[in-house]
C-alpha positions in Angstrom: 109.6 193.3 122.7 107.7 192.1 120.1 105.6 188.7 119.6 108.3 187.6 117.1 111.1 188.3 119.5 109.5 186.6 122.4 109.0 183.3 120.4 112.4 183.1 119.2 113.7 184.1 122.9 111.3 180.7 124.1 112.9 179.0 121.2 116.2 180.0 122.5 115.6 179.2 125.6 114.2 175.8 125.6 117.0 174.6 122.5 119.2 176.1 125.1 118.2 174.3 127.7 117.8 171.1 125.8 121.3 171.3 124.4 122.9 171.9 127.5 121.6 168.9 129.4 122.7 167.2 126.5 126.2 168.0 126.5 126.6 168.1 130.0 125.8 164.0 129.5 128.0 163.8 126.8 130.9 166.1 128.8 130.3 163.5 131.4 130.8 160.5 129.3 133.4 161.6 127.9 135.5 162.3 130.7 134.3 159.1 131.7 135.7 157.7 128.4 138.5 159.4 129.2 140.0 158.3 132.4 138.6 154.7 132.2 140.3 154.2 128.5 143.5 155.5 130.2 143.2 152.9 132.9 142.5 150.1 130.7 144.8 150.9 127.7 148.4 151.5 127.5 150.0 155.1 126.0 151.1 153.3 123.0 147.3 152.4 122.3 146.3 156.1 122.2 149.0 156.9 119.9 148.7 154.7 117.3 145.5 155.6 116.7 145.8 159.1 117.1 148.5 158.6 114.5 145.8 158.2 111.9 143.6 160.4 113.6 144.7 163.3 111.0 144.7 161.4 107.8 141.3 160.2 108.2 140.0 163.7 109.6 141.5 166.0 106.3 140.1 163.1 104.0 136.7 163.3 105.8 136.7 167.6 105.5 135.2 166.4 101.8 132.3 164.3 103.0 129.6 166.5 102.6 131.3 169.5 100.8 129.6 172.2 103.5 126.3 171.7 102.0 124.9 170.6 105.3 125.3 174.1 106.7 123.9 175.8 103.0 120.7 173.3 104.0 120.5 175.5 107.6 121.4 178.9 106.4 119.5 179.8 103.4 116.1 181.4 104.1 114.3 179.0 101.7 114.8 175.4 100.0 113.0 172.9 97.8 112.8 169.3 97.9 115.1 169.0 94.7 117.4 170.6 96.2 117.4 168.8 99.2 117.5 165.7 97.1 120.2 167.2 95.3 122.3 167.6 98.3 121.8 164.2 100.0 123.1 162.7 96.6 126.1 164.9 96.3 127.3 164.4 100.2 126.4 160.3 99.6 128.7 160.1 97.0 131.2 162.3 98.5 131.3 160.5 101.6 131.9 156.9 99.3 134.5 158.6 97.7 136.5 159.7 101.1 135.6 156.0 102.4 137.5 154.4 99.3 140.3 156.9 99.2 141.5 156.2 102.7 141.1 152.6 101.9 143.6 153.5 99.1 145.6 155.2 101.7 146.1 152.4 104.0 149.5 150.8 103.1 150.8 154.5 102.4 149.8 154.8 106.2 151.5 151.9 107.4 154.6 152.8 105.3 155.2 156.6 106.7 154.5 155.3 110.2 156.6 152.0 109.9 154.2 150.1 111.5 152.0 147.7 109.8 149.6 148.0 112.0 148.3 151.2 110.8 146.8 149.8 107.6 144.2 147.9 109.7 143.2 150.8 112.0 143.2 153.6 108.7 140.7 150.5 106.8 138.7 150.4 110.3 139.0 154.5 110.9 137.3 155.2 107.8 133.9 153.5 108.5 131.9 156.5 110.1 132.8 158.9 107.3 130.5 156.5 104.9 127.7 156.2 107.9 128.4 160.3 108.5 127.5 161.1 104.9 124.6 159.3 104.7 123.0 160.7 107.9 124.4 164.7 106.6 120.7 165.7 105.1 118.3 164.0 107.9 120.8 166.4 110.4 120.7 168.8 108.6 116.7 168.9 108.1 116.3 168.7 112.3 118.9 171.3 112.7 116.7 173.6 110.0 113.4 172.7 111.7 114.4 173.6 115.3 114.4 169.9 116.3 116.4 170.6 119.4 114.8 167.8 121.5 115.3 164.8 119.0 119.1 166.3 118.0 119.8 166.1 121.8 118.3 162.5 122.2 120.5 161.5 119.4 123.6 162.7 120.6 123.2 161.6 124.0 122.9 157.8 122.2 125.4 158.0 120.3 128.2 158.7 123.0 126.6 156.4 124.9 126.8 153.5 122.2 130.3 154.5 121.3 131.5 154.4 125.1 130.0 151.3 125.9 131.5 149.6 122.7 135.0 151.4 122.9 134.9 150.0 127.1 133.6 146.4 126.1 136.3 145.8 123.4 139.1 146.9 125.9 137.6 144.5 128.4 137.9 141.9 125.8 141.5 142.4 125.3 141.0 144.1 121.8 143.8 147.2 122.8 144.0 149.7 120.1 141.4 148.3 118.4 138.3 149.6 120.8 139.6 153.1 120.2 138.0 153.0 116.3 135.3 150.4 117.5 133.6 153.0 119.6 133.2 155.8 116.6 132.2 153.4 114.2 129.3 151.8 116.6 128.3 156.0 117.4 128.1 156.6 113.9 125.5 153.2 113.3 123.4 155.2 115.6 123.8 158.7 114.3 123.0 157.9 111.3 119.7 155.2 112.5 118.0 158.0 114.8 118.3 160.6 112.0 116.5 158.7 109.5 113.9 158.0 112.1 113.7 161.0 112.9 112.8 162.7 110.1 111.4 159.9 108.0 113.0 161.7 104.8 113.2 159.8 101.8 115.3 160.4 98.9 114.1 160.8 95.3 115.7 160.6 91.9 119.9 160.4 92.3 120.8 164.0 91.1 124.1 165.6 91.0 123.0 169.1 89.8 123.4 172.1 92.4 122.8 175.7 91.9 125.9 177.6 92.3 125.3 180.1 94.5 124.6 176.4 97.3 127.7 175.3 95.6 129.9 178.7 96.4 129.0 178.6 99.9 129.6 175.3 100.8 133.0 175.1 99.0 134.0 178.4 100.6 133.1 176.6 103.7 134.7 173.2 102.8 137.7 175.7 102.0 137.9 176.7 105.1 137.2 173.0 107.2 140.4 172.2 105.2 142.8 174.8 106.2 141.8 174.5 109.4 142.8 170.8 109.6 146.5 171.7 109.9 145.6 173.5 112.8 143.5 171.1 114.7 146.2 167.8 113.2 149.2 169.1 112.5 150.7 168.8 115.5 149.3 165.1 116.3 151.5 164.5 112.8 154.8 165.9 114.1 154.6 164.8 117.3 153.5 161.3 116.2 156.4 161.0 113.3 159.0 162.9 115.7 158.6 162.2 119.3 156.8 158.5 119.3 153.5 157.0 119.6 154.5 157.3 124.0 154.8 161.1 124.0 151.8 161.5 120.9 149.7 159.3 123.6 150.4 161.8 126.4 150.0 165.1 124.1 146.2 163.1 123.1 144.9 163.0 126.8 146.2 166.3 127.4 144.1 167.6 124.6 141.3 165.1 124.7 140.7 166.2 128.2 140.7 169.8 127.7 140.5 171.1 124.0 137.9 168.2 123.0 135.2 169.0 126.1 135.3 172.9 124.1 134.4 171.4 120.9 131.9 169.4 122.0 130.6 172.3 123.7 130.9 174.1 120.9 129.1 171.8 117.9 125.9 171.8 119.4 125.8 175.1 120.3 126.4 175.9 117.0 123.4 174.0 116.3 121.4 176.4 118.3 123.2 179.3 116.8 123.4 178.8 113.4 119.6 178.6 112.6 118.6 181.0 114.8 121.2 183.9 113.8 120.2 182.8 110.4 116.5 183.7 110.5 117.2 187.1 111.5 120.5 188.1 109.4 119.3 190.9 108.0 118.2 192.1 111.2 121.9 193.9 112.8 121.2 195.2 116.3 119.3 191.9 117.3 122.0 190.0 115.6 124.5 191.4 117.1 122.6 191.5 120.8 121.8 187.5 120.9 125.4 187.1 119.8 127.2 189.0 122.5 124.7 188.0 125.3 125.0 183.8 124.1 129.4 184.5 124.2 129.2 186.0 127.7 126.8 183.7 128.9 129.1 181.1 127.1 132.8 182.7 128.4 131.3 183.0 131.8 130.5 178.9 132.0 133.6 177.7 130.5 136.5 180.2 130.7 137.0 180.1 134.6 136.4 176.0 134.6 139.2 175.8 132.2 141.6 178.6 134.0 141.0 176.0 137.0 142.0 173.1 135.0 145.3 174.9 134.1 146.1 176.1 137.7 145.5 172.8 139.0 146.8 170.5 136.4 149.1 168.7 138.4 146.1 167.6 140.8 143.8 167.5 138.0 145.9 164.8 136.0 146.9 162.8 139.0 143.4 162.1 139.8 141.9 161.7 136.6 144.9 159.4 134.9 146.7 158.5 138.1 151.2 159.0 139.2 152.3 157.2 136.2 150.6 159.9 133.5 151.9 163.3 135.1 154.0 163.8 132.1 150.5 165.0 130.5 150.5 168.0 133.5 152.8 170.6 131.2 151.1 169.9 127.6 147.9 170.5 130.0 148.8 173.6 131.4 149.8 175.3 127.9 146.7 173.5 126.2 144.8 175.1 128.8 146.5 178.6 128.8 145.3 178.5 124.7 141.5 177.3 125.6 141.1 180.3 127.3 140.4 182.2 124.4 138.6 179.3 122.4 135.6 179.0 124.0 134.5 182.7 122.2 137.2 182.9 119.2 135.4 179.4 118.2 131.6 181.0 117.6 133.0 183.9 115.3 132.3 181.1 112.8 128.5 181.9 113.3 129.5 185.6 112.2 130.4 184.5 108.6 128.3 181.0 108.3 124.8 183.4 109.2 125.9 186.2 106.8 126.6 184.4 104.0 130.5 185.6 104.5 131.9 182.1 104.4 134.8 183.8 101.6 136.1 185.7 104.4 136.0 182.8 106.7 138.1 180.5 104.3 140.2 183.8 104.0 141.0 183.8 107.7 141.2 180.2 108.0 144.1 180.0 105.6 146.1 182.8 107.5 144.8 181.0 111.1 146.2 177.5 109.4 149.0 178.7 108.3 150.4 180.8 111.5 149.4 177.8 113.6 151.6 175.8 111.5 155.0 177.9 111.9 154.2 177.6 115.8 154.0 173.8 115.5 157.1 174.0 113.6 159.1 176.2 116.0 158.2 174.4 119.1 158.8 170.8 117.9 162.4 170.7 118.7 161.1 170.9 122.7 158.3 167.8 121.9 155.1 167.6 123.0 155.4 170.6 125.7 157.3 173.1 123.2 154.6 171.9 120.8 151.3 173.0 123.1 153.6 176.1 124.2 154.1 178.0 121.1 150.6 177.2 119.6 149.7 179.2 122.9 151.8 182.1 122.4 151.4 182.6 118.9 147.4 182.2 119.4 147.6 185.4 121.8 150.1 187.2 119.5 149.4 186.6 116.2 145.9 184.9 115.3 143.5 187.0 118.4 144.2 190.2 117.1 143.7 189.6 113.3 140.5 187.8 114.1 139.0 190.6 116.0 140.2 192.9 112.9 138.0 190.8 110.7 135.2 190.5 112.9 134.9 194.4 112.9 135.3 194.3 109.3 132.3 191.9 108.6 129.7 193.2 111.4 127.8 194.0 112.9 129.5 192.8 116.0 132.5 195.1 116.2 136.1 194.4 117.4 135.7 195.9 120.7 132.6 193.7 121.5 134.9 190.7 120.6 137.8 191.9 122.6 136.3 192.6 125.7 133.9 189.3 125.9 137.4 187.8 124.8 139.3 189.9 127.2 137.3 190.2 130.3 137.3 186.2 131.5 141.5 185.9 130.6 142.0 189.0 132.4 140.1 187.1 135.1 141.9 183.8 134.9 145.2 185.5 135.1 143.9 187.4 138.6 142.9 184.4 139.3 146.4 182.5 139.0 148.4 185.0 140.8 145.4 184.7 143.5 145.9 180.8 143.8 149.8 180.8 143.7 149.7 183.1 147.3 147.0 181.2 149.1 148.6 178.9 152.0 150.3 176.0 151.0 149.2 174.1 154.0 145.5 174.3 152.6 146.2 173.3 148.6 148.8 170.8 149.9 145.7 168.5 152.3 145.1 166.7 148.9 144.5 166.5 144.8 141.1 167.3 145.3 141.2 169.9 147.9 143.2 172.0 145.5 141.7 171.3 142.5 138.0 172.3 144.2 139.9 175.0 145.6 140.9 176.5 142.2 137.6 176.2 140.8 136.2 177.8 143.6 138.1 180.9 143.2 138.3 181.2 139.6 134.4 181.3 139.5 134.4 183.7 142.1 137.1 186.0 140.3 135.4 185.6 137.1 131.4 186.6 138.9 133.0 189.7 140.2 134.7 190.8 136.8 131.5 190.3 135.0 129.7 192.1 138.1 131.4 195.2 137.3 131.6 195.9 134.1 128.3 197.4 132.6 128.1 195.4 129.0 128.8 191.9 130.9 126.3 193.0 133.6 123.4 193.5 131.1 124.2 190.1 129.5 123.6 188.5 132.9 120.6 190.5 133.8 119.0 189.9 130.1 119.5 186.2 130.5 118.1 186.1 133.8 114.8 188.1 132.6 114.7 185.8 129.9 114.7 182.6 131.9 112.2 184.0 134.5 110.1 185.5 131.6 109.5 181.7 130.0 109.4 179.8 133.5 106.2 181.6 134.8 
C-alpha cells in the first residue's frame, strides 16, 4: 500500500470515527426528540406542521443551487470563485425566504386552516440562516474538517431539542416544532463562520459554467426528488387529515429520518474523499464497496428488527394510544431496507462529475414514486407506505443498479449483492422470529424487541461470514482499524 493510500485510509478512519460518534449523539437526540415531542404534543400538532413541511422543503431545493457540492468536488478552486458562490447561494437563499413568505396565505387557503400562514412565515427562517452558512460548510467539508463538522452538528441538534422541548413546556403546541429548526440553524450557521473565519469580498454574481452545469444538474435532481421524499406528506395531509398525516410523520420520523441523518454526514466523509481519487477506478470502486458493506451491515439488520418488532417498538417508544403508527412502520421499514445503500449511489455520480445522469434517474425515481403514492392513497396512510415499498423493490432497485453499471466503475452486481445480501438476511430473519416460542416474545415489549435485534444481527454476521466479497470488506476494515490504533 502506498504512503498516499495509507494517509487517506488514517483520514478515513479517524473522519469515520469522528462522524460516527457524532451521529450516534444526534441518532440519540433525535429519538429523544422523538418520543418526548410525542408525549408532550398532540397528533394534530405534528400534522400541521408536517403539512408545510413540503412547501418549504421544494422552495428550499433552490437555496444554494448545488454549488455547495461543486465547492467539494472539483480538484481546484480560487478565492473568486468561492466568493462567487457565497454571493450567488446568499441571494438565492433571500429569494426562497421571501417567496414562501409570498406563499403563506396560498398555504393557509389549500389547507383551510389559517393557522398555516403563521407556521409557513416561521418555517421559512432557516433556509435564510442555511444559505448564509452554505460556503463556510462547504470550505470544512473540502478541507477534511471532520472534527469541527462533527462539533457543529452535535450543537445544533442539541440547541434545536432543547428549544423545540422548552416551547412545548411553555404551552407553545405546534409552534415548538418550527422553533427548534430555526434556533439549530442560529447555530449552524454561528459555528461555521467561526470556524473557518472566511470572509467574503466584492458581491459577484458571475460563475463559470462548467460550476454552473453541475450544480444545476444537481439542483435538477434535489428537485425531482422532492416529490419522492414530500409527496406523500401532501396527499395524505390534504386527503386523510392532519390525525392520520401526524401518525404517518412518526412513523417515518422514527425510521426513514435516523437513515438520512446517517446518511448526510457520511456523505460528508465520502464525497471529498472519493473525489480526490476519481480518476483512480479500482481504489474508487474498493473504498466504495467496503464503506456500503461496512454501512449495510450497521444499519440493515437494526432496521429489519424495527419492522419485525414494530408493534413492541411503537408501544414503548409512543405508548397504547399511538399503535396506529405500527403498520405505516412496518412498510416504511420493509422500504429502508434497501435505503441505507441505494442512498450513497449519489456519491457515484456527485464524485465523477455525472450529476446529468443523476438528475436523469432522479426524474424517473420521482416520478415512479409518485404513481405509487397515487395508487395507494385510496387505503390512507398504510396503502400509502405499502406501495412506495413495493414499487421501490419492483420498479426503482433494478433501474438504479442498471445505471450504476452504466456509470462505473462499480458495476451492477457489486450493487446488487451489497444491496441483496442484508434483505435476503432480513427476510431469514423474519421467518426465523415468526417460529420462535411465543411464550418468550410475549414476557414483554422489550423482551421481543431485544429479542429481534438480537437475531437479526446474528443472521446478518453469518450471511456476511460466508460470502467471500462481504468477508474481505470485514477483514479490510478490521486491518485498517488495527493498522492506525498501534
Amino acid at each position: 500500500m502506498t504512503a498516499e493510500a495509507q494517509q487517506l485510509g488514517r483520514i478515513a478512519l479517524r473522519g469515520g470515527a469522528l462522524t460516527a460518534a457524532a451521529q450516534a449523539i444526534k441518532i440519540g437526540i433525535q429519538f429523544v426528540s422523538v418520543v418526548v415531542l410525542a408525549r408532550m404534543l398532540a397528533p394534530e400538532d405534528f400534522g400541521l406542521v408536517a403539512s408545510v413541511g413540503p412547501i418549504v422543503a421544494f422552495v428550499g431545493l433552490f437555496q444554494n443551487l448545488g454549488l455547495q457540492q461543486a465547492v467539494i468536488q472539483r480538484p481546484e478552486i480560487s478565492r473568486q470563485q468561492l466568493n462567487q458562490v457565497f454571493w450567488i447561494s446568499a441571494l438565492a437563499g433571500l429569494i426562497c425566504t421571501i417567496v414562501i413568505a409570498a406563499l403563506s396565505p396560498a398555504v393557509s387557503a389549500f389547507y383551510a386552516d389559517g393557522r398555516m400562514t403563521g407556521i409557513t412565515l416561521a418555517a421559512a427562517t432557516p433556509l435564510l440562516l442555511g444559505s448564509l452558512a452554505a460556503l463556510p460548510l462547504a470550505l470544512m467539508n473540502r478541507n477534511l474538517q471532520f472534527g469541527q463538522l462533527a462539533i457543529n452538528d452535535v450543537a445544533t441538534a442539541l440547541a434545536g431539542l432543547g428549544a423545540a422541548i422548552a416551547a412545548a413546556y411553555a404551552g407553545l403546541g405546534y409552534w415548538s416544532l418550527v422553533i427548534g429548526p430555526a434556533a439549530g440553524a442560529v447555530v449552524t450557521l454561528a459555528g461555521a463562520w467561526l470556524a473557518t473565519r472566511w470572509k467574503p469580498g466584492r458581491p459577484s454574481i458571475k460563475v463559470e459554467r462548467e460550476i454552473l452545469s453541475f450544480g444545476a444538474n444537481l439542483t435538477g435532481f434535489n428537485l425531482v426528488n422532492f416529490f419522492s421524499r414530500n409527496l406523500d406528506n401532501i396527499l395524505i395531509g390534504k386527503f386523510s387529515g392532519p390525525v392520520e398525516l401526524g401518525y404517518y410523520d412518526r412513523a417515518y420520523k422514527l425510521l426513514l429520518f435516523p437513515l438520512q441523518n446517517i446518511n448526510q454526514p457520511l456523505s460528508r466523509l465520502m464525497v471529498p474523499l472519493l473525489s480526490r481519487i476519481q480518476d483512480d477506478k479500482p481504489r474508487f470502486r474498493e473504498l466504495y464497496l467496503r464503506t456500503n458493506w461496512l454501512l449495510a451491515f450497521i444499519t440493515v439488520p437494526g432496521i429489519a428488527a424495527l419492522t419485525i418488532a414494530a408493534e413492541p417498538v411503537v408501544s414503548i417508544l409512543f405508548g397504547e394510544r399511538w399503535l396506529g403508527v405500527a403498520p405505516i412502520f412496518a412498510w416504511l421499514g420493509i422500504a429502508g431496507l434497501m435505503q441505507p445503500v441505494s442512498s450513497t449511489t449519489g456519491w457515484i455520480f456527485i464524485c465523477q462529475g455525472k450529476t446529468g445522469t443523476m438528475f436523469r434517474w432522479g426524474v424517473y425515481s420521482a416520478l415512479t414514486t409518485a404513481l405509487s403514492f397515487a395508487a395507494g392513497l385510496k387505503w390512507g396512510a398504510v396503502g400509502v407506505a405499502a406501495a412506495y415499498a413495493i414499487s421501490g423493490y419492483a420498479l426503482r432497485l433494478p433501474v438504479l443498479a442498471v445505471m450504476i453499471g452504466r456509470t462505473g466503475p462499480v458495476t451492477a452486481l457489486d450493487f446488487l449483492m451489497v444491496q441483496g445480501l442484508l434483505i435476503i438476511a432480513a427476510a431469514m430473519t423474519w421467518l426465523a422470529y415468526d417460529h420462535l416460542p411465543a411464550a418468550l416474545i410475549a414476557q414483554s415489549n422489550i423482551v421481543a424487541a431485544i429479542t429481534a435485534a438480537a437475531l437479526s444481527y446474528a443472521v446478518a454476521l453469518a450471511f456476511m461470514v460466508a460470502v467471500p466479497q462481504s468477508r474481505r470488506a470485514l477483514v479490510a476494515t478490521w486491518k485498517t482499524i488495527a493498522r492506525n490504533i498501534r
